[in-house]
Each structure stands twice: as structure tokens, then as C-alpha cells.
N, C-alpha and C positions, 0 to 999 in steps of 0.2 A: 367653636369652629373646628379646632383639630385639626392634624397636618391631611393636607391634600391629596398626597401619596397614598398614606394609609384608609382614609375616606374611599376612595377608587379601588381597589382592592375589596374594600370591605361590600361597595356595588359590586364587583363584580362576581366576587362569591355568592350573591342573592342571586345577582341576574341565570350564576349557573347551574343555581340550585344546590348548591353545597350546606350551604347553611339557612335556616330557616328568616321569614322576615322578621319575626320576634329577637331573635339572636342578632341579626341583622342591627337592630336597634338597641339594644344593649350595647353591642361593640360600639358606635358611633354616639351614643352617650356616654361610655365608659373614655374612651377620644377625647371629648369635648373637655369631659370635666378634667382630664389632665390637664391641656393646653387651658385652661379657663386657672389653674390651680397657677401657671406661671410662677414657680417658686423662684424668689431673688436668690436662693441660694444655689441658683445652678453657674456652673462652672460657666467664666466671660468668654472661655471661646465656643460655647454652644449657641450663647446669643449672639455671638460675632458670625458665626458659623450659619445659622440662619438668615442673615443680612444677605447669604453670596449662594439663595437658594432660587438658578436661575438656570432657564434652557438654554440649549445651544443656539437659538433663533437670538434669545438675547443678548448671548455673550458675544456673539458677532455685530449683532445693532447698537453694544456698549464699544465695541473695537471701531466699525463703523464711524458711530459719533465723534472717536477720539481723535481717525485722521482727519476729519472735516472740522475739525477745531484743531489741528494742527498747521491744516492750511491756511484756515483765517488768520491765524496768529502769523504765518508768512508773510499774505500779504500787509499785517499792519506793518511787520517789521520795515518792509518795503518804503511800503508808506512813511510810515514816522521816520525814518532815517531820511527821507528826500524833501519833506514838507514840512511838519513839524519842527518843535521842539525836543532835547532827548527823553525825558520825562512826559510831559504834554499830551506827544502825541500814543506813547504807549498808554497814558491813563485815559484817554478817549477810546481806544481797542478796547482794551481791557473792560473798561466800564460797558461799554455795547455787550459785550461779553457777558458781562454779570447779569447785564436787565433782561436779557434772553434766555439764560439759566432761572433765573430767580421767575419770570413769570412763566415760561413753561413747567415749571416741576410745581408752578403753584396752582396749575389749569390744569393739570395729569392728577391733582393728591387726590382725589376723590372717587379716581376709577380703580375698579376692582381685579385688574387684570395686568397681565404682562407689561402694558404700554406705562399702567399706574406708577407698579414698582420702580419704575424709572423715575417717580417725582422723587423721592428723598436723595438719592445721589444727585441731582439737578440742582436739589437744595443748597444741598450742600459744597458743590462743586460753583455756586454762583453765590453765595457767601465769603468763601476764599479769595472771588474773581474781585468782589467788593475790597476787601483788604487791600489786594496788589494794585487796585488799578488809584484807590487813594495813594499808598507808598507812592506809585511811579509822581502824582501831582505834586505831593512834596522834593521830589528829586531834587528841583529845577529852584526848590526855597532851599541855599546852604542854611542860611540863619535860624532854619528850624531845628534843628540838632535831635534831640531826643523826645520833643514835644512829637518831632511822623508819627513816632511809632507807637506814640500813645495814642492818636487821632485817631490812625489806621486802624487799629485792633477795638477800639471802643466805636469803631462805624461796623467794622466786619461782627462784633458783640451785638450790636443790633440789627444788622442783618441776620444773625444765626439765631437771634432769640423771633425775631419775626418768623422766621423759616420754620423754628420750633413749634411755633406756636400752628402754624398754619399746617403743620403735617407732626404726628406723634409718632416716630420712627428711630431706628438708631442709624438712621446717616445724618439724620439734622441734632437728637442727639451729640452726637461725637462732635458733629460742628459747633454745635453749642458750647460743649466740654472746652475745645480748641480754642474757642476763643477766647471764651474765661481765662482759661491758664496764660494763652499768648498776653492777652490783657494787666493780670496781673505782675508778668514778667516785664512786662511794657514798663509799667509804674514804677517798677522797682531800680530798673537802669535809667529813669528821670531824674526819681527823688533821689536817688541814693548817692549823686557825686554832689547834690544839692547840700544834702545831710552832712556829710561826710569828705565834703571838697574833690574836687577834678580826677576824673578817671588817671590811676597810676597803671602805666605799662609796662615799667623796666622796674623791676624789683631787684635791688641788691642784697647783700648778707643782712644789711642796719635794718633792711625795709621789712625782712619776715615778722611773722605775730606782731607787726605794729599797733594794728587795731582792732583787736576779736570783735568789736562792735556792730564793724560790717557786715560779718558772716552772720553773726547772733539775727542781725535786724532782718537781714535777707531771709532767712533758714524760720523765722518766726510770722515773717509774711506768707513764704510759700507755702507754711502750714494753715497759716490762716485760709490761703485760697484753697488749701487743699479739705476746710474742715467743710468752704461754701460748697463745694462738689458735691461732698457726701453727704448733706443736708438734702440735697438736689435727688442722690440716688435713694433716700429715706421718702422722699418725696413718691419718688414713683414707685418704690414697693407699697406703699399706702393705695395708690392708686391698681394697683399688681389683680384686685378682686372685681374691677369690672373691666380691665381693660390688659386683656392676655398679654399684651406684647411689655405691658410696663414691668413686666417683672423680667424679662430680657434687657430692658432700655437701664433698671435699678441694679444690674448685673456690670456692664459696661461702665455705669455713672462711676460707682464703686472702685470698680480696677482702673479708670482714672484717679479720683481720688485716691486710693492710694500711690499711683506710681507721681504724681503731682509731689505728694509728700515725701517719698523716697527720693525722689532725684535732684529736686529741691533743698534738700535737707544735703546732699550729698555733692552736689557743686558748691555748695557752700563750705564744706569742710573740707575738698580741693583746691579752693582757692577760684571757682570759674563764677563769681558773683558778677551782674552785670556792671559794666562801667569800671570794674578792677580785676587786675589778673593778678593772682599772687595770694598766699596760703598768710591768712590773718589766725589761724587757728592751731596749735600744736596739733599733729594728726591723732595722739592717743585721745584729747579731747573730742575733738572733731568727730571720730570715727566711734567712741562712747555715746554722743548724742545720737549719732545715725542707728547703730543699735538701739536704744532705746527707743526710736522711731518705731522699726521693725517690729520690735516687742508691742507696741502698743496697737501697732496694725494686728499681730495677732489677736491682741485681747478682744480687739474691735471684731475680729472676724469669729470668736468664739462666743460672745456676747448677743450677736446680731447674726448668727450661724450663716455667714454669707462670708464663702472660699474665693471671694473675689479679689479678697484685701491678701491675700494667703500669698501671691506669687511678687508683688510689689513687694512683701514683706521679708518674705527669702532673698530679693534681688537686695533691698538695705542690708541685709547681713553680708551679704557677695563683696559689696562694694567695700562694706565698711570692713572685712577680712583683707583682700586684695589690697587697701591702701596700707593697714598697717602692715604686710607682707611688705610690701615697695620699699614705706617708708623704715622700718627698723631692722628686715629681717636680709632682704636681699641684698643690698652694699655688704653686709656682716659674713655674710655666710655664702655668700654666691649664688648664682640663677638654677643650680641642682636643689640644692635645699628649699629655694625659693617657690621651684615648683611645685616639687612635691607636696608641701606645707599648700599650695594654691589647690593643688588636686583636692586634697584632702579638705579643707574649707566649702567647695566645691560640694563635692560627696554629703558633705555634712548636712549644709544649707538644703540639698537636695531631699534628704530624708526625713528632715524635720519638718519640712512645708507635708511633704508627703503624708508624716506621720498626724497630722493635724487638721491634713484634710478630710484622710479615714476618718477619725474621729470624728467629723463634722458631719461626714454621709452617716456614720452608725447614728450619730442623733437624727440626722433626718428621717433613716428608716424608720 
């Protein structure tokens, strides 16, 4: 296909006689077979960057839609507050809500034009509406406790995989990504007071590193979700040779997968695991495993020359400097030393993503 812009141009040079129709055609095969090449190894805000490649007609009929979906949600509010239940009646809006996103972007995925592009945010924007308008039905069940939010996210999981399926895009993508991850996070603050007995809120002196187990088992599932991701963005670099857009969509899957794993890995050595507050982990350990993280996103990203895993992987080295700054250096030394040592962590992490990303383009040249 080839970007559109450059297509138009390359007519119009014909049409003014600038360039021959022979040349003409070379340029616009020379086009295609780039865009047809979709390398996964290009950078996730080039494929995020094309997702938000829209006219001004659109981006007022996207502004548009958003206050007429502003207002509906008014009048539910109306409504469920006077008639309804608190719950109840927001999950009846809400739901209306979804089935009208969900079948409009599912009636648009097939056109080829500005109205089209508007199916994958529909997608995706009526997948999300699925999640909330469940959550709101459980409101009104106390006795549900941590079972919503597993329900919710494994309803909005099969809405986004339907949505996927019905449109191959990176807004349903992303939705997909979202839900997985929400999903899995779902699971984890069920099982894990199950595992490991009742959510602890007030942590005293006795209660720190009482059970590195918590952290371990949290920090070893997020990786697990995060290894399903990258399986997922493998998936559509595979697919990357007939289908241009899969090597933008296996760009995105990727800088999910990674930042699942980074952050994952990094509330847990915080102490922010679902269902417990409080640091089960000494931070030199803690903040060791998150490096190691890092390091292994690198590998992955030199292995598989995709600079996707590259900025998740600098952001785990970020985190995991900044904590042991907190934790051993600033009480000691004060918030001057403190910084500066942050600055300089900072700089570092900066040059090193940098320096490896070169290296990634020199191979691809």
C-alpha cells in the first residue's frame, strides 16, 4: 500500500510531468515494499504515532463524539440516581454504552476510509465500557469482594479478544494488551490473600520482610503475564510478511510486554503487591532482581533486534537506582547528595538505552 501522503505526491509529480510514468512506478513500488517490509524493529512510538494519523474533519468528529457521550453519561447519571439502584442502574448505561460502541466499530471495520478508522477506537473504547458497566453490577454484591474484579476483567478479556479478532489494529490491540495485564493483576489480588491470608494494611517495625514469598510469587506471575504478551508480539512479527500493519501491532505488543514486566517486577520490590501494602523484600534484594529484569529485556532486545523492550528496560534500571537512592543513600547523606547521585543514575540509564539502541539500527542497516 504505502503511506498515502507520499502516494499523492508521487501522482502528482506524474500528473505534472516532472517525473516520467516509468519512475512513477518504481517510486510507488519502491513505497510499497517498505511499508509491506513492516520491520518489528521499529521504534513503539512510530507504530503508536501512526495510530493518530488523522484529519482535522476527524479529530473534531472524534471531539464531537466525546461530548455526545458525555451527555449520555449525564443523563444516566440523572437517571440512576432518581430510579435505580447505585450500582444497577450505572451498569444498565454503561452496558447500552458498550453494545453501541462494540457493534458500530464492528459495522465501520471494513471500510476503507476516514469513517473506517474510527472502527478500532470504537473497539476499543466499547471493551473498556464492558469492564465498567460489569464492575458497576457487582457494586451493589458486598460479598463479592475480590471475585468483581476477576469477573470484570475476564468479561472485558473477551470482549477485547472478540474486538481483536474482528478488526486487526493497534487500538484493539492495545485493548487486548489491557486486558490481559488488568486480568492477570485481577488474579493475583484474589489468590494472593487466599495464599498467603488477609490483606495487611498497617505495617509496623516486627511486620517489614516478614514474608519475601509474597513479593517472589507476585513479581513471578507478572513475569509470567508478561512472557504471555511477548509470545503474542512474536506472534505478529510472524504474521509482519503479509500483513503491513503486524509489524507496527508486534512493536506495541512488545513495549507492553516489556513495561508489564518492569513494573510488575517493581511494585513488588516496593512493597505495592495487590491485597498487601508493605515492603516483604530488603530493597538491595528487591531492587537486584529488578536489574536483572532490565538486563534480560536488553538481551531479549539484542536477540530479537527489536528496540521495543529497550525503554521498559532503562525505565527497570530507573526505578531500581531511585529506590536504592531513598532507601540507603538519602536519610545518610541528605536530599543534595541524594539528587545528584538521582541526576546521575538518570544520565546513565539514558545513555545506555541510547547506546544500544544505535547498535540495534547499525545492525539493521
Amino acid at each position: 500500500m504505502g503511506d498515502p501522503q507520499v502516494l499523492e505526491r508521487i501522482a502528482a509529480w506524474e500528473a505534472a510531468g516532472l517525473i516520467e510514468p516509468e519512475t512513477a512506478e518504481r517510486l510507488r513500488a519502491a513505497e510499497a515494499a517498505v511499508e509491506s517490509a513492516a520491520p518489528s524493529t521499529r521504534a513503539v512510538g512510530a507504530g503508536v504515532a501512526s495510530w493518530f494519523r488523522f484529519s482535522v474533519a476527524e479529530l473534531f468528529g472524534y471531539l464531537g463524539i466525546g461530548f455526545l457521550m458525555a451527555a449520555y453519561y449525564w443523563g444516566v447519571s440523572q437517571v440512576a440516581g432518581e430510579t435505580w439502584e447505585d450500582g444497577t442502574g450505572w451498569a444498565i448505561g454503561t452496558g447500552l454504552a458498550a453494545i453501541v460502541y462494540l457493534v458500530a466499530g464492528y459495522v465501520l471495520r471494513d471500510r476503507d476510509d476516514a469513517v473506517g478508522r474510527a472502527a478500532g477506537p470504537l473497539l476499543l473504547i466499547g471493551g473498556v465500557q464492558v469492564f465498567v458497566a460489569v464492575t458497576f453490577l457487582f457494586q451493589d454484591i458486598p460479598s463479592a469482594g475480590e471475585v468483581s474484579a476477576v469477573v470484570a476483567t475476564l468479561v472485558w478479556l473477551a470482549a477485547a479478544l472478540l474486538a481483536r479478532r474482528a478488526l486487526a489494529a493497534l487500538p484493539t490491540q492495545s485493548g487486548l494488551l489491557a486486558a490481559i495485564v488488568s486480568f492477570a493483576w485481577a488474579v493475583a489480588g484474589w489468590v494472593g490473600p487466599i495464599v498467603f491470608g488477609r490483606p495487611i494494611f498497617d505495617y509496623d517495625a516486627g511486620d517489614a520482610y516478614a514474608n519475601p514469598l509474597r513479593p517472589i510469587a507476585f513479581i513471578a506471575w507478572m513475569l509470567g503475564t508478561a512472557a504471555v504478551v511477548g509470545l503474542l508480539g512474536e506472534r505478529e512479527e510472524g504474521a509482519s510478511t503479509e500483513d503491513p500493519g503486524a509489524g507496527r501491532r508486534a512493536a506495541v505488543t512488545r513495549f507492553w510486554a516489556g513495561l508489564t514486566a518492569v513494573i510488575g517486577t517493581g511494585l513488588g520490590v516496593v512493597g505495592q503487591v495487590p491485597g498487601f501494602y508493605g515492603r516483604d523484600l530488603e530493597p538491595f534484594v528487591g531492587d537486584a532482581i529488578l536489574v536483572f529484569v532490565a538486563g534480560a529485556l536488553v538481551a531479549l532486545a539484542m536477540r530479537l533486534n527489536a528496540t521495543s523492550y529497550l525503554i521498559p528496560a532503562g525505565l527497570g534500571v530507573i526505578i531500581a537506582l531511585t529506590d536504592l537512592n531513598a532507601s540507603y543513600i538519602a536519610d545518610e547523606l541528605g536530599q543534595g547528595p541524594a539528587l545528584l547521585i538521582e541526576g546521575i543514575a538518570l544520565l546513565g540509564a539514558g545513555y545506555g538505552t541510547e547506546l544500544v539502541r544505535r547498535r540495534l539500527a547499525r545492525r539493521r542497516g
